[in-house]
C-alpha positions as CSV (number, residue, x, y, z in Angstrom):
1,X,58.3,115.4,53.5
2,X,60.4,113.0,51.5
3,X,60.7,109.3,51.9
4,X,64.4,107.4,51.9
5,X,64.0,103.7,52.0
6,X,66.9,100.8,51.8
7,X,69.2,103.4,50.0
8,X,72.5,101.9,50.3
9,X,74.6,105.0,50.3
10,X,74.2,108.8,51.3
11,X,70.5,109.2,51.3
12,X,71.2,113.1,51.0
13,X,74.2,114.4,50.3
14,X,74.2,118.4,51.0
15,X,77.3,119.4,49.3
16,X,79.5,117.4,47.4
17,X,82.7,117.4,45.5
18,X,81.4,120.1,42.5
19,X,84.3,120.7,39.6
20,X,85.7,124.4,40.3
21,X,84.0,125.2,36.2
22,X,80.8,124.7,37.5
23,X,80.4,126.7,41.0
24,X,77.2,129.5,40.6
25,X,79.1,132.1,41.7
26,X,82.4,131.0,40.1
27,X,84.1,131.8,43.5
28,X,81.6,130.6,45.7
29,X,83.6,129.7,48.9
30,X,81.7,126.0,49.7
31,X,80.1,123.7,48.4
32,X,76.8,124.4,50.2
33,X,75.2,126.5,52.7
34,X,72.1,126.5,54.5
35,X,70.7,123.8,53.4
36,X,67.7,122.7,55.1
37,X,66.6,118.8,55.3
38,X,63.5,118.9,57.7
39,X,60.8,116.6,58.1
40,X,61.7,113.4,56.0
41,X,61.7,109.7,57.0
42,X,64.8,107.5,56.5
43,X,64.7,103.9,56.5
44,X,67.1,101.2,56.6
45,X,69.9,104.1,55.3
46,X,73.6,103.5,54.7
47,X,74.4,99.3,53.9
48,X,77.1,100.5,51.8
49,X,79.5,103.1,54.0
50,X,76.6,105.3,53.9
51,X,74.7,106.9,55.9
52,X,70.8,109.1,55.8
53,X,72.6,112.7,55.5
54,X,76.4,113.6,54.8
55,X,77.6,117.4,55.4
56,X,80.2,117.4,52.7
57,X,81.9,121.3,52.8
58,X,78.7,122.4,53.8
59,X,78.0,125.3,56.0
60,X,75.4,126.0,58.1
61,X,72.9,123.5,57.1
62,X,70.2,121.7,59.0
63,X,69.3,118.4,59.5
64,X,65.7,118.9,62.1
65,X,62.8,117.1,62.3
66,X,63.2,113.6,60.7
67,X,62.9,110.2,61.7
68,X,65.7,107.9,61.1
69,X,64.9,104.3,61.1
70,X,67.7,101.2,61.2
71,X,70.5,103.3,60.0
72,X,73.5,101.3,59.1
73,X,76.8,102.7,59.0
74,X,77.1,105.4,60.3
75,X,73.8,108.3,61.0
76,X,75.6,111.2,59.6
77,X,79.1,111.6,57.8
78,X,81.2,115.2,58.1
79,X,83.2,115.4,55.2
80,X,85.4,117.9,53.0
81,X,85.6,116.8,49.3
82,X,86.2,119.8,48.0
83,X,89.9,120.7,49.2
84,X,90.8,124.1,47.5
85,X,92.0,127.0,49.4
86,X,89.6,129.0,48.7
87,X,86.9,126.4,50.7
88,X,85.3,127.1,54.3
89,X,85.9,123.8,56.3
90,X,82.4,122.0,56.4
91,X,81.1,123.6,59.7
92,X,78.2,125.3,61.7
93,X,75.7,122.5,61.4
94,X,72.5,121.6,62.9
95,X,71.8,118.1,63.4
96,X,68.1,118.5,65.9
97,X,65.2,117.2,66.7
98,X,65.7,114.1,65.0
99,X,64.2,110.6,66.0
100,X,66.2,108.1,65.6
101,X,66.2,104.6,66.0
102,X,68.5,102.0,65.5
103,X,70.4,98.7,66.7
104,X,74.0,99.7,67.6
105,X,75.2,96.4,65.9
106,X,74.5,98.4,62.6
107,X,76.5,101.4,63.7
108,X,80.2,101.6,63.1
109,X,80.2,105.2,64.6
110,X,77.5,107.5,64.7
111,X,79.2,110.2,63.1
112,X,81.5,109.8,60.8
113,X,84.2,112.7,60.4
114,X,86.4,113.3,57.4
115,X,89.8,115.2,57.3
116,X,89.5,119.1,56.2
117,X,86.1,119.9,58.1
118,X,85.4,121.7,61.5
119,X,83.1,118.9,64.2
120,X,83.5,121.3,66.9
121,X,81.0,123.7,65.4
122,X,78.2,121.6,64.9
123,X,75.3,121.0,67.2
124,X,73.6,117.8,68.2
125,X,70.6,118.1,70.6
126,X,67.2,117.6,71.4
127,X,67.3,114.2,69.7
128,X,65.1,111.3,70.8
129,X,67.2,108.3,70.4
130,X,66.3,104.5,70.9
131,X,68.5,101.4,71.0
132,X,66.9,98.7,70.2
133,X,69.5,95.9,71.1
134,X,70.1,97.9,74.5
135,X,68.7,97.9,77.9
136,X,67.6,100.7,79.8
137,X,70.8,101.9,80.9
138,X,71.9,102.8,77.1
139,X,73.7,106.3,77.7
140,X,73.1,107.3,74.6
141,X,75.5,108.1,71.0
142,X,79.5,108.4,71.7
143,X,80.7,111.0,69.7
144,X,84.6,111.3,68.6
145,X,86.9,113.3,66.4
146,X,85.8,116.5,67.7
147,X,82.0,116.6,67.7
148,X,80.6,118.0,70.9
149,X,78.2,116.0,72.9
150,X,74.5,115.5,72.5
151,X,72.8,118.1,74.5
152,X,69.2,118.0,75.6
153,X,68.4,114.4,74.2
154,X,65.9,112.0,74.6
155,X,67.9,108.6,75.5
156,X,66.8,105.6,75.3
157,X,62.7,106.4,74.9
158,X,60.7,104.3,72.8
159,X,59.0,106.8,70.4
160,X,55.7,104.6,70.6
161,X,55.2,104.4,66.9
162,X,51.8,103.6,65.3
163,X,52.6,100.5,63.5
164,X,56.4,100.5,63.2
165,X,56.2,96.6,61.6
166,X,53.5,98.7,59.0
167,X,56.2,101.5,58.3
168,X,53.9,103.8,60.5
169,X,56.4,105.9,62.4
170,X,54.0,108.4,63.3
171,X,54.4,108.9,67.3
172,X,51.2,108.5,68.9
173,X,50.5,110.7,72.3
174,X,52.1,110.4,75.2
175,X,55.3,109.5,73.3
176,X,58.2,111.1,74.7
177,X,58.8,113.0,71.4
178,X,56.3,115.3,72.0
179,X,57.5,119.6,72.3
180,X,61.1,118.6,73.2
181,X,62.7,120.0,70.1
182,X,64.2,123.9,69.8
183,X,63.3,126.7,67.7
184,X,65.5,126.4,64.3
185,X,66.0,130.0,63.9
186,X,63.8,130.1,61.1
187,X,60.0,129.7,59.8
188,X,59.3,126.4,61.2
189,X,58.5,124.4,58.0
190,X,55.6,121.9,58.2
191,X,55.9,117.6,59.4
192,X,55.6,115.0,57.0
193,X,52.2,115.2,56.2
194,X,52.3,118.8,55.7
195,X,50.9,120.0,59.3
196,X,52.5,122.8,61.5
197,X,54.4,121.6,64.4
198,X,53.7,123.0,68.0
199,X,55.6,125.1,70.0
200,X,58.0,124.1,71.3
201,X,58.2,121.3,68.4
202,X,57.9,117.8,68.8
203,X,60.8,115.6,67.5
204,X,60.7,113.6,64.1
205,X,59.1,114.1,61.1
């Protein structure tokens, strides 16, 4: 339920690059796990080699539920900063029911993968995505370095926002966001305004 506007480098960065004195346990083998960033808005994310959410040696953590406006960059970064043995490759992560809009002239790739970290494990899907500087025939992301294809996407559907020049995304019915998202294997927590989302949910936040 968190707003990210015109942040110019990782809006949310779940993991990081912790000094070894400092881990809780001392041992701990990641930097993160199971974080959960559901149901924020991110706007005009990234200018500076950022991006709205980075996975740095994170594992299993969840990005579900948010609505991702004019990223630049890239839309999400895999990374590995911490490079100790003892360190789980950043891996198993949920990237799902998302919205996401964007001009492709903004986007260098749309997922950015670091050295050290596992792309084949995460998941991408049921995603609404919109090109703005494309026609309808936009297939949709291009993902490389290992990361699995978008499965069970929205491509190229205008999410039919309120008042997007008023910086109301709020979808209104009939938009192709509605129930298309999965189950996250957890208690559903609630949208941006603090509601519960159907079943099946919608996408964004």
């Amino acid at each position: 339920g968190n707003l990210f506007s015109d942040i110019p480098g990782r809006a949310v960065n779940a993991g990081g690059s912790t000094g070894l004195p400092f881990f809780r346990p001392i041992d701990a083998p990641h930097e993160a796990a199971r974080i959960r960033v559901v149901a924020n808005v991110f706007v005009r994310v990234g200018a500076d080699s950022g991006a709205p959410v980075a996975y740095v040696g994170c594992d299993a953590c969840v990005v579900a539920n948010n609505t991702i406006i004019e990223p630049r960059t890239w839309v999400a970064r895999i990374l590995q900063e911490s490079t100790d043995a003892r360190f789980v490759p950043s891996r198993d992560g949920l990237f799902v029911n998302n919205i996401v809009v964007l001009s492709t002239a903004d986007i260098r790739t749309y997922v950015n993968v670091g050295p050290g970290t596992a792309p084949g494990t995460f998941t991408f899907a049921n995603n609404l995505w919109f090109a703005t500087d494309q026609g309808a025939g936009w297939g949709g992301p291009t993902y490389t370095d290992g990361v699995p294809a978008e499965m069970s996407s929205a491509i190229q559907m205008d999410p039919l926002f309120a008042d997007p020049a008023g910086a109301n995304y709020h979808p209104m019915p009939g938009s192709p966001a509605g129930g298309i998202g999965r189950a996250l294997g957890f208690a559903q927590p609630p949208d941006y305004d603090g509601r519960c989302y159907g079943e099946p949910p919608s996408a964004g936040a």
